[in-house]
N, C-alpha and C positions, 0 to 999 in steps of 0.2 A: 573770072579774069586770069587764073592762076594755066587753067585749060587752053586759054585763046593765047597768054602771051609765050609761054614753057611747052604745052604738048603734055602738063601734068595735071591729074586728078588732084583739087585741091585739098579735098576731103580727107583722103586717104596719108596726102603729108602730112596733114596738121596731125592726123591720129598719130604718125612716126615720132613727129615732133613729139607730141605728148608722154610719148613711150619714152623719151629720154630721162624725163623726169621720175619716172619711174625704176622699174628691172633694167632697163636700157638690154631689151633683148636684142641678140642678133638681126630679125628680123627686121626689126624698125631702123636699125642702121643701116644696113643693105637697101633699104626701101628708099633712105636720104641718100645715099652715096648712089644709087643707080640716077636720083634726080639728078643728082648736080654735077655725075660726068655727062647728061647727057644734053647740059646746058655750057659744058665747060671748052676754052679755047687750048687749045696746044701753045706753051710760049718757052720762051726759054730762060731758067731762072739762074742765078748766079748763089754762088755759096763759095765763103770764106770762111779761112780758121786758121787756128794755130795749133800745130802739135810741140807737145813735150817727152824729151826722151831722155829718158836715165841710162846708166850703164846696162840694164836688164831688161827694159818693156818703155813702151809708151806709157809714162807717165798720168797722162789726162789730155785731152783734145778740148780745143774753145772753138765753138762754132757761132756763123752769123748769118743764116742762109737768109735768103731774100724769098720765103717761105712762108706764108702767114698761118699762124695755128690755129685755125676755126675750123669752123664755123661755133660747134658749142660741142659739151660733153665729152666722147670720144668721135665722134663722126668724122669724118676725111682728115684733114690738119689736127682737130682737136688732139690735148697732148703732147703733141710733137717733139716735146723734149724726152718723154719715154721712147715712143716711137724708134727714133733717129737713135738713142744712148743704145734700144736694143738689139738694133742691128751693126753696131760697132761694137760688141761683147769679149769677140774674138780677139780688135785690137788692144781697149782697153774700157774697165768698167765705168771710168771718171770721165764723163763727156758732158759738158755744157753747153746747152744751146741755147744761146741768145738771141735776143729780137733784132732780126732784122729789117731794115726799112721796107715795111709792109703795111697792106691795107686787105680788108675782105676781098679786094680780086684778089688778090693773089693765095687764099686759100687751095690746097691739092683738091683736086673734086672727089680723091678716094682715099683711103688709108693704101691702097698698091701703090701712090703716088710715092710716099712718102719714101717707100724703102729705095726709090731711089735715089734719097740724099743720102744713107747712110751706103750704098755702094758707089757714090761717086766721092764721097769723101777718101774711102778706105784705099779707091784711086788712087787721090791727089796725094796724100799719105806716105804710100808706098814709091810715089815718083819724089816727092821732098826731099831736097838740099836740108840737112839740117846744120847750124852753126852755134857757137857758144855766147857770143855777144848780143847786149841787149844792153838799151840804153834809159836812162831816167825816163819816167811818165811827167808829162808836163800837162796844165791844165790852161786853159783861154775861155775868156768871159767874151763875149760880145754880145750888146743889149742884151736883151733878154737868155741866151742860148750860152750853154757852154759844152767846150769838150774837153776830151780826157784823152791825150794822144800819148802812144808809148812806140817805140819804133824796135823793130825786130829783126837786123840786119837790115835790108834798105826796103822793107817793107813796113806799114805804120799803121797801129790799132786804134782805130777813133771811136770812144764812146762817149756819142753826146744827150744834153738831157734838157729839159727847159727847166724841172724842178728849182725855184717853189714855185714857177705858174708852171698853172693844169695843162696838161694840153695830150691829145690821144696818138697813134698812130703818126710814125714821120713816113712819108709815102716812098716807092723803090724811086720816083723819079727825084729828088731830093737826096737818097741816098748817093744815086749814082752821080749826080751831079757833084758832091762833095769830094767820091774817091776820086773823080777827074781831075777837081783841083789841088788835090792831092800830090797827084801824079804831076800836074802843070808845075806843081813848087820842090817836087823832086824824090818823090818817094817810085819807087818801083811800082806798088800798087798797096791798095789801102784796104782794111777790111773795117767797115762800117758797123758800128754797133745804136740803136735806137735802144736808151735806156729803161725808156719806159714806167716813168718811177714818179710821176705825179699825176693825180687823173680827180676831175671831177666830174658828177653824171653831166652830161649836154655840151660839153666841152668838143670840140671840132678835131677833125685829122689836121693834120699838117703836107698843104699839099704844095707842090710845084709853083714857082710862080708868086706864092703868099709870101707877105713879110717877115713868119716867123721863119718859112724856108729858105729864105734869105739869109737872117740868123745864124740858124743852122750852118750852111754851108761856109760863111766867113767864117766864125768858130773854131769849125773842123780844119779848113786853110790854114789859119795862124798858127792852133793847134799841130800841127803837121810840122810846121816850118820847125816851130820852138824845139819838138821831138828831134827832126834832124841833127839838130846841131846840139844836140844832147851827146858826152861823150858816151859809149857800149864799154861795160864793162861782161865779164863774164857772168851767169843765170843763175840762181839757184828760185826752185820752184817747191811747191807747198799744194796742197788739195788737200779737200776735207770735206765732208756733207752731213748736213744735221734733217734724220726724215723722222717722220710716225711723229713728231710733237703735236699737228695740227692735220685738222679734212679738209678736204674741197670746202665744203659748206664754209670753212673756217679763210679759204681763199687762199690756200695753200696743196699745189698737187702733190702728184707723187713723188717729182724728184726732190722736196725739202726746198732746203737752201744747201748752195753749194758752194762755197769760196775757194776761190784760187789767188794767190801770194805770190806774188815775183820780187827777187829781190835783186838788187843788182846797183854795181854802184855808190853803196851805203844809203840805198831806196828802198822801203818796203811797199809795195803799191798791193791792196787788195781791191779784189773784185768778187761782188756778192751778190751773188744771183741768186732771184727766189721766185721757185716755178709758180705763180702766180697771175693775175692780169691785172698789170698799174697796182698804185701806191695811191693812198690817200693822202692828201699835201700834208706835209714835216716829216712823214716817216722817215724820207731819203735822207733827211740834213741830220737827224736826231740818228741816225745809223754810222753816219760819217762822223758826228761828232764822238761817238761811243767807240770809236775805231781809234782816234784819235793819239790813242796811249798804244796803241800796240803800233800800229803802220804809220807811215807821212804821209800817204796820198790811197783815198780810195775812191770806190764807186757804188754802189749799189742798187741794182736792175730787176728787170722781171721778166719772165719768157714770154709773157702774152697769153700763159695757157688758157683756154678756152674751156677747158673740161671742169673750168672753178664756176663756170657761170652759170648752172644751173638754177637759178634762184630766180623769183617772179620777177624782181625789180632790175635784173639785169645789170648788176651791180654787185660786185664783189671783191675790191680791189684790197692788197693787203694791208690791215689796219681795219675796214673795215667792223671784220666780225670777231679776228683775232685781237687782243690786247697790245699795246704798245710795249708792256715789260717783256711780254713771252718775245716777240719780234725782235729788242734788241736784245737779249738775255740768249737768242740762238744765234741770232747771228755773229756775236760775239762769240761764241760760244766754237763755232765754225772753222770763225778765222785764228783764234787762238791755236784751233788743232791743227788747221793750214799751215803756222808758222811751225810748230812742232815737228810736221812733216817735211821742212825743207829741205830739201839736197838736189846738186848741180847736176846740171842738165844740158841737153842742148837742144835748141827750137827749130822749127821750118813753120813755117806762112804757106799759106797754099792757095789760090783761089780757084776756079774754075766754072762755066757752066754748063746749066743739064739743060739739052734741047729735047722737045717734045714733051713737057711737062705739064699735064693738064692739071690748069687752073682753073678759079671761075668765071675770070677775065674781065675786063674794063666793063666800068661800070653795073656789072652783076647785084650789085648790093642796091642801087639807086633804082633798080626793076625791079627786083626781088619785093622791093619795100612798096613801092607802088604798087605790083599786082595785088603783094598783099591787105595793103589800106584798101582798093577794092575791094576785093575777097569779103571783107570783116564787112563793109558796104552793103553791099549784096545781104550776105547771110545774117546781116545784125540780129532781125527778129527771132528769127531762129535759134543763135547763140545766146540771146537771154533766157530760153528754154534751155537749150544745151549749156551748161558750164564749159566743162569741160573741150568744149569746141572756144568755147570763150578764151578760156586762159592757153591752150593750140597757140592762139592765132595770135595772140598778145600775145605769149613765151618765143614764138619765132620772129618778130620783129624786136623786142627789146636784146635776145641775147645775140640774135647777128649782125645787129647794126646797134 
């Protein structure tokens, strides 16, 4: 099935596959990223951020590209937030990249894909207006969804979350819909952030169209409006990153946790990002609340990395396998150093998009999965002889969808 529907040797993937879980040699990567540029469409993605500049150097850059970090391991997307940090080294080493409203199409179909967010950013960068004023973070409930809107000169950072219900992936077309209304209620342009911070197994995307993406977007709207009419007072900014506590296995990548502290206003607002994939439901509120004493207003997110999910059950979100004391005992730990590190600044918002970006395009994952439930069809008898073709073919379907 995998031959009739792709033009690929099934066999030969799943060994690839298998190989991740392993040495994850070179070879077995190349073997997956030749498959899936050669399944992938050209689109065109969008990516927003924020930089920070001190008297001396870019401070730290926040990013939200509409970039999904899959598939699994390190293969094409996986990682991403390494990726992206190391090819902005030159401007600076504190780079955060945040989930953007993404789903498995929009994985890069290679790891070449990806460096070109980090040279379209270091673009946008170098073209940025940067100014001193920045206004209170405001927060908006509506049903179920809320966000977290902070305005940065007349542009507005919306990071929204359904936490405490589960729910996976908010799709780019929900994204995008929300920066419009954004823009409709008076912001210049909006950078969208998917927080990604409650997840339970079997829980659904949030797509277009659905009532929770409805949510969402009202949220974000209000959210926007409130931000506007926030007065901007002058920045001061904070970074800090806590890595090596915890592994993959633990649901925790390479870049740690990393907080960033804005302060303005007489606001403390943090944002804590933990390169991980989703939260296990309370860790997000039990973060906030432990925050509580140091900042007025935070957040606490995940990157989406995918390189945490190599595990059978396809399941590793954080909380999971890590303990709840270490979780908040760093993050705290972060943001306390965040505040230590304050001092003013001045910011630019940047957006922009990269055209010709091969993904792996609509509906990729909903084929993917069908060939493969054939596949497993087909060769069942055989696989109960073979293990190790067994758990192939099951490890590629639970960690990319």
């Amino acid at each position: 099935p995998l031959l009739r529907s792709f033009g690929a040797d099934g066999l030969k993937l799943l060994r690839s596959t298998l190989d991740q879980y392993g040495e994850q040699e070179e070879s077995g990567v190349a073997e997956l990223e030749t498959f899936f540029d050669s399944i992938s469409v050209r689109a065109r993605v969008r990516v927003g951020g924020l930089a920070f500049r001190s008297a001396k150097r870019i401070k730290a850059i926040f990013l939200a590209p509409t970039v999904h970090p899959g598939p699994m391991g390190f293969v094409s997307g996986s990682d991403l937030p390494t990726k992206v940090a190391r090819g902005l080294t030159d401007l600076t080493p504190n780079v955060l990249v945040a989930h953007g409203p993404t789903t498995h199409d929009e994985n890069p179909a290679t790891t070449a894909e990806v460096k070109k967010v980090s040279d379209a950013v270091r673009e946008m960068v170098s073209a940025a207006t940067f100014g001193p004023k920045v206004g209170r973070a405001c927060r908006v409930t509506y049903a179920r969804a809320s966000a977290l809107a902070q305005a940065f000169g007349d542009d507005v950072l919306i990071v929204a979350s359904f936490a405490p219900n589960p729910t996976d992936d908010i799709d780019s077309a929900t994204g995008h819909a929300a920066v419009q209304e954004a823009r409709l209620v008076g912001a210049r342009d909006a950078i969208f952030v998917d927080a990604h911070n409650c997840h339970e197994p079997g829980v659904g995307l949030t797509l277009f169209g659905s009532e929770r993406s409805h949510e969402i977007i009202q949220a974000a709207k209000a959210a926007t409006q409130a931000a506007l009419q926030a007065s901007k007072d002058r920045v001061r900014v904070g970074y800090a990153s806590r890595r090596g506590f915890a592994t993959a296995d633990q649901g925790i990548g390479a870049r740690g946790i990393e907080a960033l502290v804005i302060e303005t206003g007489g606001q403390r607002t943090a944002y804590v990002l933990f390169d991980g994939n989703n939260m296990v439901p309370g860790i997000r509120d039990e973060i906030r609340l432990r925050l509580a004493g140091l900042v007025q207003e935070s957040e606490a997110m995940t990157t989406d990395n995918h390189s945490v999910n190599l595990s059978m059950d396809g399941f590793n979100a954080v909380g999971a396998a890590l303990d709840r004391q270490t979780i908040l005992a760093q993050a705290e730990g972060a943001v306390r150093e965040a505040i230590a590190n304050l001092e003013e600044v001045e910011v630019a918002s940047f957006a922009g998009e990269i055209a010709n970006f091969r993904i792996f395009g609509p509906q990729s994952a909903s084929r993917l999965t069908t060939s493969i439930n054939s596949t497993m069809a087909v060769l069942r008898p055989a696989l109960y002889v073979t293990l190790s073709g067994a758990i192939a073919l099951g490890a590629l379907v639970i960690v990319l969808f």
